[in-house]
Backbone as a printed PyTorch tensor [residue, N CA C, xyz], in Angstrom:
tensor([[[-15.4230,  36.6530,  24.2520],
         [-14.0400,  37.0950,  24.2890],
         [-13.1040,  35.9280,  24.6100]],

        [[-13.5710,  35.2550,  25.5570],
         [-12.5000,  33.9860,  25.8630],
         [-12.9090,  33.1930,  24.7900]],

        [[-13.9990,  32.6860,  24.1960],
         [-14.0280,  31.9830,  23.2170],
         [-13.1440,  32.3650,  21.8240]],

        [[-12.8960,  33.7620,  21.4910],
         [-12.2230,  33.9130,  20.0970],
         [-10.7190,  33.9330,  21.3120]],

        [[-10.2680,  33.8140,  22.4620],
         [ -8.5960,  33.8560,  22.7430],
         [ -8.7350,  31.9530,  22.2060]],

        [[ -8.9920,  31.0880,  23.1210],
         [ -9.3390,  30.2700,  22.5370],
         [ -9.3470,  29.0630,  20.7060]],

        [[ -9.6460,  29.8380,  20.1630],
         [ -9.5000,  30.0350,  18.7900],
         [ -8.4480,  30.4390,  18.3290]],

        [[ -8.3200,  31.2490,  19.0600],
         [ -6.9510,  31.8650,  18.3570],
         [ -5.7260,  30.6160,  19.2550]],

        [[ -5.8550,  30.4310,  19.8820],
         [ -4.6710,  29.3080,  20.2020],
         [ -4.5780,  27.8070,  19.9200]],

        [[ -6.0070,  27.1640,  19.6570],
         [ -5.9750,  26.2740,  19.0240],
         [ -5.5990,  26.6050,  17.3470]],

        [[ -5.4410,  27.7310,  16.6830],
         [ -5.1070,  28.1230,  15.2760],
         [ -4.1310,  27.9200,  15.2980]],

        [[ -2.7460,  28.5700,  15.9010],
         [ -1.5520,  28.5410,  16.2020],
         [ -0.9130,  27.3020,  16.7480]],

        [[ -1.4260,  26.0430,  17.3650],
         [ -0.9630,  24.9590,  17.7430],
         [ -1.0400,  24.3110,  15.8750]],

        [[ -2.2940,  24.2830,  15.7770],
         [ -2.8870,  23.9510,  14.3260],
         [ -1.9560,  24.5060,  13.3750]],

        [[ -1.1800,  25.6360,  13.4410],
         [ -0.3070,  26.0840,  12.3010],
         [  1.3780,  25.5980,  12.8590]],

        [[  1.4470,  25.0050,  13.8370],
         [  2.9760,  24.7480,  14.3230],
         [  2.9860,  23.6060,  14.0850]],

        [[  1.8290,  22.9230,  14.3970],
         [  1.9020,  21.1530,  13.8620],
         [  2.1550,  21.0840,  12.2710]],

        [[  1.1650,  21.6460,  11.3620],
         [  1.4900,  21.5000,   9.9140],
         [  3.1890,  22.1070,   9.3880]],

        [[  3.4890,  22.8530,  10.2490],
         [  5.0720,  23.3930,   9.6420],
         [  5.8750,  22.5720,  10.5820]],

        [[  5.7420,  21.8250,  11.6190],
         [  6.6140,  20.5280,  11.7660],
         [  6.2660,  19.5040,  10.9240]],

        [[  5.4780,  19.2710,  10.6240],
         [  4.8910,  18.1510,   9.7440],
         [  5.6890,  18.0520,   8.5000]],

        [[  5.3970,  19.6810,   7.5810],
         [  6.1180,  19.8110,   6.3730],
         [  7.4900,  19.8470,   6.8260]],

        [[  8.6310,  20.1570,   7.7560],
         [  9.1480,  20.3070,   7.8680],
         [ 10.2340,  18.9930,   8.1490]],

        [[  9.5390,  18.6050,   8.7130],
         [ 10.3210,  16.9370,   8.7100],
         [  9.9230,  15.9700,   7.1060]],

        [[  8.7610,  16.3750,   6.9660],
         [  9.0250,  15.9630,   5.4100],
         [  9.8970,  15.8310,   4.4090]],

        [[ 10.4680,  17.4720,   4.7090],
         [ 11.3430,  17.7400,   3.8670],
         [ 13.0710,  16.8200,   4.2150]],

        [[ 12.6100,  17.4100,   5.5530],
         [ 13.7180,  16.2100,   6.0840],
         [ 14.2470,  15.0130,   5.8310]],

        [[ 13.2530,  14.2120,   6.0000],
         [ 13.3980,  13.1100,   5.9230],
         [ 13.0150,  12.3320,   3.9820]],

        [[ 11.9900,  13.7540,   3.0280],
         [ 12.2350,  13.1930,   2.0980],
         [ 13.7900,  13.4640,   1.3910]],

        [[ 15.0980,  14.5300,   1.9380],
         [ 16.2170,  14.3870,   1.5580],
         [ 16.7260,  13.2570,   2.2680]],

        [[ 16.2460,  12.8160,   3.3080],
         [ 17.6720,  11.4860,   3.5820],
         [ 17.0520,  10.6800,   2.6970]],

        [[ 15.7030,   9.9090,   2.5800],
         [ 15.4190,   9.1710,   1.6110],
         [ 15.6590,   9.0680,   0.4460]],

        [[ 16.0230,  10.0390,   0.0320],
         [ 16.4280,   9.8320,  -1.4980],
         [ 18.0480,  10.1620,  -1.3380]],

        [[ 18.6770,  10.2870,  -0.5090],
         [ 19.9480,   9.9900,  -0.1720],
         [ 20.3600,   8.8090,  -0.4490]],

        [[ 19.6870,   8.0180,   0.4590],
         [ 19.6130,   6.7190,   0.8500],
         [ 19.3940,   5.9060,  -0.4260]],

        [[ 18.5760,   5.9800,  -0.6990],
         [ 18.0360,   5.2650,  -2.1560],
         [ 18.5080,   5.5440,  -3.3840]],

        [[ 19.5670,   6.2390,  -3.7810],
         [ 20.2970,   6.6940,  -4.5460],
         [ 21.3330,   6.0340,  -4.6040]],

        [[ 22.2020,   5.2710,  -3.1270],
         [ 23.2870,   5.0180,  -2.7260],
         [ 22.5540,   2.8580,  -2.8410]],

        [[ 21.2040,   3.1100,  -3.1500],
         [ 20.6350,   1.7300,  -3.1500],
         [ 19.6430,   1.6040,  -4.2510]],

        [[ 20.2750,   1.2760,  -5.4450],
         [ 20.0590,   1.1270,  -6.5440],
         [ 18.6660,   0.3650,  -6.7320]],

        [[ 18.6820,  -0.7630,  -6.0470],
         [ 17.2890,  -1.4630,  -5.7880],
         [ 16.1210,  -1.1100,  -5.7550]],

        [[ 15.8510,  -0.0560,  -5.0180],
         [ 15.1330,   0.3820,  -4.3110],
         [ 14.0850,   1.1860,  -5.4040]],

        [[ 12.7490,   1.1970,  -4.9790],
         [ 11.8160,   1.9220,  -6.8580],
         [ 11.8240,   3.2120,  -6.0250]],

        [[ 11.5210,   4.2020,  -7.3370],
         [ 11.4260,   5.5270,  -7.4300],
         [ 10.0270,   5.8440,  -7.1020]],

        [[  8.7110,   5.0780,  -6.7440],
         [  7.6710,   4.9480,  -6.3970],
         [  7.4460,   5.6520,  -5.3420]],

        [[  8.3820,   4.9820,  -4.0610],
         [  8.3550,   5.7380,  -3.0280],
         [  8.5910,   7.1480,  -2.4560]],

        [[  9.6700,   7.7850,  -3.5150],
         [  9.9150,   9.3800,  -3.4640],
         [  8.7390,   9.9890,  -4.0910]],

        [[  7.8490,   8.9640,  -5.5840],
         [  6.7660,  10.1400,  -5.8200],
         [  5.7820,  10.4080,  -4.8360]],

        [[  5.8690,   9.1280,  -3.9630],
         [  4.6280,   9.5210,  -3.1640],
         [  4.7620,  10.3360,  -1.8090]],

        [[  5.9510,  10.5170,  -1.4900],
         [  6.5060,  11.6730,  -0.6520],
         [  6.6420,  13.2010,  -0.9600]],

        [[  6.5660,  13.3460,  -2.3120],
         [  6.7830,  14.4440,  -2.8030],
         [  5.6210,  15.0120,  -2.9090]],

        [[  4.6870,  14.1400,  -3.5260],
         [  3.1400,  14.5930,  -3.5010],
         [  2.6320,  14.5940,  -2.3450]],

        [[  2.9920,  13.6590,  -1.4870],
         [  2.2810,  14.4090,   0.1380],
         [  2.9540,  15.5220,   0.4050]],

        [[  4.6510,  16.1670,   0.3460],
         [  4.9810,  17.2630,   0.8210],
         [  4.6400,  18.6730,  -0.1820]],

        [[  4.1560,  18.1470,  -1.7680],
         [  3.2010,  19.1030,  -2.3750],
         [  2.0970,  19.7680,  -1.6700]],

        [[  1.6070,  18.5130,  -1.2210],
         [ -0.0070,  18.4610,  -0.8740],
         [ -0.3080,  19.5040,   0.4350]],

        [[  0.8780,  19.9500,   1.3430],
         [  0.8610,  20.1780,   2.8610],
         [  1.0720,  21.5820,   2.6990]],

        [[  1.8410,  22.2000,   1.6520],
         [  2.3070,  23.3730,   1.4730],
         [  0.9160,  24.6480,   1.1850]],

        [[  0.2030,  24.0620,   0.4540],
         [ -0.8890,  24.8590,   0.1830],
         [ -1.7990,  25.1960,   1.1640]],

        [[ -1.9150,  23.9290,   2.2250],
         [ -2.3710,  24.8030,   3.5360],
         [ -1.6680,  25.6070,   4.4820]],

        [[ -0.6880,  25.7740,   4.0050],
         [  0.0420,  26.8710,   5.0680],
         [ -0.8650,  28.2500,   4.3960]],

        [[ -0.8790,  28.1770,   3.2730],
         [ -0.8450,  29.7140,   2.7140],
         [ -1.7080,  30.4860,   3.5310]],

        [[ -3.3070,  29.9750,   3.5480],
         [ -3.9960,  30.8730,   4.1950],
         [ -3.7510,  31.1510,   5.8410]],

        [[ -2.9580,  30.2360,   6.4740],
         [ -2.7750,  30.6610,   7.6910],
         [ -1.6320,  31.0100,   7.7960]],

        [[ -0.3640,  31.2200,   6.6630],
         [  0.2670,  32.0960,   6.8290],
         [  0.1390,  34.0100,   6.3100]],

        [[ -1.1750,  33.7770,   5.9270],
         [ -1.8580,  35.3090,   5.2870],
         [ -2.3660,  35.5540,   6.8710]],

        [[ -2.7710,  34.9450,   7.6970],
         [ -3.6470,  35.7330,   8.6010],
         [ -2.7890,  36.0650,  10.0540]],

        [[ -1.2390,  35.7500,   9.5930],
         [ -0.5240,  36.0870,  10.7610],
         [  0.1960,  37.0360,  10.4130]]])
């Protein structure tokens, strides 16, 4: 019994970290391409590879947002 309370609270730390995670992603991939828009220089390299990590993060929410 204490072992599944347990579980169940390391799940929920585990699901608040990944939706800060994605969440500043998103954040910070709009100032970046703010930024880099306003700085012509700068390659478009770096937004694909932000976008595909904040692709990449979304799909693990799903199942632990099904079990809450």
């Amino acid at each position: 019994m204490i072992l599944i309370f347990f579980i169940k609270k390391i799940y929920k730390v585990y699901y608040y970290i990944i939706v800060c995670y994605c969440t500043l992603l998103i954040i910070f991939n709009g100032i970046f391409s703010s930024w880099s828009k306003k700085k012509k220089k700068k390659k478009k390299s770096n937004i694909n590879i932000q976008n595909k990590i904040l692709l990449s993060c979304w799909p693990l929410l799903n199942p632990i947002l099904k079990t809450f």
